[in-house]
C-alpha positions, 0 to 999 in steps of 0.5 A: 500500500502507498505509504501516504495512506497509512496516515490521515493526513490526505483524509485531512487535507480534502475534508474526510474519507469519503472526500478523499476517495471520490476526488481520488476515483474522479482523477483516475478516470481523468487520467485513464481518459488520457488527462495528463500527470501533474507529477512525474509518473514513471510507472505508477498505476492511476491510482498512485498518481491521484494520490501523489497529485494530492499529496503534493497539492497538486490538485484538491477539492474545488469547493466554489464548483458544484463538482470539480477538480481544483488545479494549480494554474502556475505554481502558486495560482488555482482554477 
């Protein structure tokens, strides 16, 4: 299992479990769409990927939008 999940820190960072796993379920669908990575994939299923993005803060919960993915524009900018 990826290390990350072992604690409740993703859970925290997006509101709760069930949060987490529908942001999750929602960019690996993205990404098996052909969305690109935002980090550096090498051979890491979808899975591991969403997880990463989060962990890195590379995309979040958009809580201004009925349902979206909120993602950083430029570095320290978000849709």
């Amino acid at each position: 299992m990826i290390q990350e999940l072992k604690d409740d820190k993703l859970m925290r960072k997006v509101g709760g479990a069930f949060k987490l796993t529908a942001l999750v379920q929602r960019r690996i669908k993205e990404l098996v769409e052909g969305a690109r990575p935002l980090i550096e994939a090498g051979n890491l299923s979808p899975f591991e990927i969403a997880i990463k993005e989060i962990d890195e803060d590379k995309i979040g919960i958009d809580y201004e939008r009925t349902v979206g993915i909120k993602r950083p524009l430029s570095p320290d900018r978000y849709e």
